[in-house]
N, C-alpha and C positions, 0 to 999 in steps of 0.2 A: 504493500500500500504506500510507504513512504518512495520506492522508488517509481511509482505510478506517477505519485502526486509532484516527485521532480521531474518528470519526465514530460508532462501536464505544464509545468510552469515552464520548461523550457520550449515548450513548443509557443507559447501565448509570446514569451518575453523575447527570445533572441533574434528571430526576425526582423522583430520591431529595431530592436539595437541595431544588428548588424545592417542593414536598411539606415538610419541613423547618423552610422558613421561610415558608411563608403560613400553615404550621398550627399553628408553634411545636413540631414533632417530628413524627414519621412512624413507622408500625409496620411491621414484615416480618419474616418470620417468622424460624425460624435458617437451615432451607436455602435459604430463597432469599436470607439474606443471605451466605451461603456461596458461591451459584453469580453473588451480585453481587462478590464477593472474587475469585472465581476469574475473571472474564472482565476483571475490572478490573485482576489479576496481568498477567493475559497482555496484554494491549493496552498495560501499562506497559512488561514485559519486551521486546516488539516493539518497541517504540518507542523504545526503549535500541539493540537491536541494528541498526535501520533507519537511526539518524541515525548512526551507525557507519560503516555501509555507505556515507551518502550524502558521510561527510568521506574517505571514501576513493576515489568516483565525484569529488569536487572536487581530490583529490590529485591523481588521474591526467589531469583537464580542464584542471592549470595544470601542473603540473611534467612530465608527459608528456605534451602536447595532441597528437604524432602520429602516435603508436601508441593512442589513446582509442579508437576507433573498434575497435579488433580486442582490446585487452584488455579494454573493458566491455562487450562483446556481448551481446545481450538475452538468449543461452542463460546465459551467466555471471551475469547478473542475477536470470536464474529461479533457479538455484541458490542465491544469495545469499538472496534473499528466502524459499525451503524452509528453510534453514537457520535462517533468523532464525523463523519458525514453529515448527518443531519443537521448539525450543530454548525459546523463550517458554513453548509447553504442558509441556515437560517443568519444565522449574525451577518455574513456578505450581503445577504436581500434586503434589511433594512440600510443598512449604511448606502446599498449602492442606489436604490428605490429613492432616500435621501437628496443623494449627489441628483440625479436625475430630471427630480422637480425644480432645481435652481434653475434659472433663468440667467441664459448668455447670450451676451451683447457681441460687440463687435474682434474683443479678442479672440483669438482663436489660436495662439501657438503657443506651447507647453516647454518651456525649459525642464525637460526631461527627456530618456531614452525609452521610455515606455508609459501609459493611463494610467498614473498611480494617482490618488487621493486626492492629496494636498495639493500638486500642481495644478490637478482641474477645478479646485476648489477656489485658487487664487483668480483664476477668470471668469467667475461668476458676478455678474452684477446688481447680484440680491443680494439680503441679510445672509451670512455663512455662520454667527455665531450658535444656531441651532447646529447646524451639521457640525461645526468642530466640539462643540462639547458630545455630539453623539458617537462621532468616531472614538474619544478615549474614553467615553464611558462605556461603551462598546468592547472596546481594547483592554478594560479591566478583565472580565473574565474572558477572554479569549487571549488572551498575553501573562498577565500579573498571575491570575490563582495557578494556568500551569504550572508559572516558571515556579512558585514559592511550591508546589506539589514535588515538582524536581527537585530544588535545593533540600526539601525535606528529605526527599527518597534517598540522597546520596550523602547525606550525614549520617541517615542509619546506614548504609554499604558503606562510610569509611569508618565508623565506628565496630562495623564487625568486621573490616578488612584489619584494622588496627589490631584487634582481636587474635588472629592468624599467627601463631609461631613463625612458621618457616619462610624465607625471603620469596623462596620460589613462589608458594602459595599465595605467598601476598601479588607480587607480579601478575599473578595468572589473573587471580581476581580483578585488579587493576587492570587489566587490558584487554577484561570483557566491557569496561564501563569507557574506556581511552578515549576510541573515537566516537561513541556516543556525546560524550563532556563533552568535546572539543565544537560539535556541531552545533550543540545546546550554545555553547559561550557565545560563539561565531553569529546565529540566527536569532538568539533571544537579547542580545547589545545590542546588535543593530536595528530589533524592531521596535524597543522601548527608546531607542534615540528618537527615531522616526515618529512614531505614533502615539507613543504613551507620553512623553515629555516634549513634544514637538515647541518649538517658536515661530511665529509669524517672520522674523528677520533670517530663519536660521538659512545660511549659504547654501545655494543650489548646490556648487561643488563637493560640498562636503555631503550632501543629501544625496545625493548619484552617485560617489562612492562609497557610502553604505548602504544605500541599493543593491548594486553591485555585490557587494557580501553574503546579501541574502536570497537574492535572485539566481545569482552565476556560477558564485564560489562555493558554498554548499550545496547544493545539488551536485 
């Protein structure tokens, strides 16, 4: 599922880019920069709630390795993974249902490499203070409760990896969880720069390179 959902994101995002920069900008129209918004919400939102799921499949493979087998059971996983779906489309459909009802005037180009949020939000020529407070209140539980569900999961795995005599053992355990952390670090900085702590001033450049982070480099 998560290699679905990068695979999804890169079909939405890279075009766009590479399109972008060989041609020095790209045109599309508004709905389909809309429906490149909406699929590019959800495949973020999924991927929020997936690596969730998978520090809590690492919780139970180290701190309870022998009951694993009867609490992650692949019926338990399907339901995980429905949930993490539904949840994704529903939270994308209001934010982007949102953006959709604003009213645009005569701007129309995006300092960006692809239909994210905020760039389309600043060429609106209506009231936006509705839709910005909905986007981070939105972004509370589809960002914030994952990530604090994660940092919890992996203070119980280094307290029982702490636990572990042997150096080996410890290793082994640590580099079931390695590149998972490393993903989490990578996509959950860069989405609570972007959308949970965002600024009206904040530098396009710096905003496109952490894009970039969670668009490109993980996946």
């Amino acid at each position: 599922q998560l290699s679905f959902s990068d695979l999804l994101l890169s079909v939405v995002i890279v075009p766009t880019l590479l399109s972008t920069v060989m041609n020095e900008g790209a045109k599309i129209p508004l709905i389909g920069c809309i429906v490149q918004l909406y699929f590019f919400g959800t495949t973020e939102a999924l991927q929020c709630l997936l690596l969730t799921v998978m520090s809590y499949d690492r919780y139970l493979a180290i701190c309870n390795p022998l009951r694993y087998s009867s609490l992650m059971s692949h019926k338990f996983c399907d339901k995980l993974i429905a949930i993490s779906w539904l949840l994704s489309l529903s939270v994308t459909s209001v934010t982007v249902i949102t953006l959709a009802t604003q009213e645009f005037c005569n701007q129309n180009t995006i300092n960006h490499f692809f239909c994210d949020y905020f760039p389309l939000l600043e060429l609106s020529c209506s009231d936006t203070s509705l839709a910005w407070i909905l986007v981070i209140t939105v972004s509370v539980p589809a960002i914030v409760f994952p990530l604090m569900f994660i940092i919890g999961s992996y203070i119980c795995i280094a307290h029982e990896i702490l636990k572990i005599v042997s150096s080996i053992g410890r290793q082994k355990a640590f580099s079931t969880c390695s590149s998972h952390l490393a993903v989490v670090s990578i996509f959950y900085g860069t989405l609570i720069g972007i959308y949970v702590v965002p600024t009206r001033n904040q530098s396009q450049t710096i905003s496109k390179l952490l894009s970039l982070l969670y668009t490109v480099v993980t996946p």
